[in-house]
Steps between C-alpha positions, in 0.01 A plus 500: 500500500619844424552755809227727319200258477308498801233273303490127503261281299370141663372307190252234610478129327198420587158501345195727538314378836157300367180676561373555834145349322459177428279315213281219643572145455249299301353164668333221283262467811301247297524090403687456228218305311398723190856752548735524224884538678755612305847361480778717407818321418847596369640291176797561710460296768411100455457432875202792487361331220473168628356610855271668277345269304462289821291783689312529170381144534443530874270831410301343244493199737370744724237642270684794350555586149854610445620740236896534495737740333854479445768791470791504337630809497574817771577770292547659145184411191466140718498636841199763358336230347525265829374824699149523291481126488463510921302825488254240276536204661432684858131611309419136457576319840341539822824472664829315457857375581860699352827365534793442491684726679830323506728779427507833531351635189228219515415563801426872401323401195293286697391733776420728179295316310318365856449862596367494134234246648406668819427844271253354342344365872615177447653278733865442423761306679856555425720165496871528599776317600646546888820674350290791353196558753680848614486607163204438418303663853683786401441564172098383566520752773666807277230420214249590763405160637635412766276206593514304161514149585827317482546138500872415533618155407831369569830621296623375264225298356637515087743222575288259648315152382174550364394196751633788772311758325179289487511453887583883544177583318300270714634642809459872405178476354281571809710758583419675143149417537458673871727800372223544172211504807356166326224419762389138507 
């Protein structure tokens, strides 16, 4: 510093605190015989896929319709065209599942396009991995909702059996269900 400068400038990293209001989280509150959920996967991640296709057979087991929708891109002509196919897809649903957030810009394109859900007063339920449940609180929180419902599944799941996978689905698929407000 020079001996005539009696001004100092703090930068701060940090981002814009989130809005002190909220937006309201959606709740199926309802069976899910007659409901069409929406599954949003990634063509990115195979372990996403496979859990699913077996929560789409559980659903329509259950007496849901399912409608899913697969991304492929996050940004650039793609990423647009991935942006309006959610905006769409969140029209035709009554609720539904997004994953995977398994890394860090999945995660935030997941919370997106679940946020997506809730803004049209859907239910929505964010799927992520352990590793990446920070991430995605606080980036649900700085879009303005803070209580979007996050189901966190163990990390990593990409490298593991499908036989794995299969039991993983089993085992999380109440907790989805409760998180959506399904009532019995």
């Amino acid at each position: 510093m020079s001996a005539t400068s009696d001004l100092i400038t703090i930068r701060r990293p940090t981002a814009v605190p989130p809005p002190a209001n909220q937006a309201p989280a959606f709740t199926l509150d309802a069976s899910l015989a007659g409901k069409t959920i929406g599954l949003r996967t990634d063509m990115a991640w195979r372990s996403w896929q496979l859990i699913a296709e077996e929560w789409a057979r559980f659903l329509e087991r259950d007496g849901a319709t399912t409608l899913p929708v697969e991304t492929m891109s996050q940004v650039g002509k793609g990423g647009h065209e991935d942006r309006t196919r959610i905006d769409t897809w969140s029209e035709k649903v009554d609720g539904g599942f997004v994953g995977l957030g398994t890394c860090g810009s999945c995660t935030s394109f997941t919370i997106h396009d679940s946020v997506t859900l809730e803004q049209h007063e859907k239910p929505a339920v964010a799927v992520v991995c352990s590793e990446f449940e920070s991430h995605a609180r606080n980036m649900a929180r700085f879009l303005g909702h803070g209580d979007l419902k996050v189901l966190v599944m163990p990390y990593p799941l990409e490298a593991r059996p499908d036989d794995e996978l299969r039991q993983i689905a089993l085992e999380y698929y109440p907790q989805a269900l409760a998180l959506l407000g399904v009532q019995s």
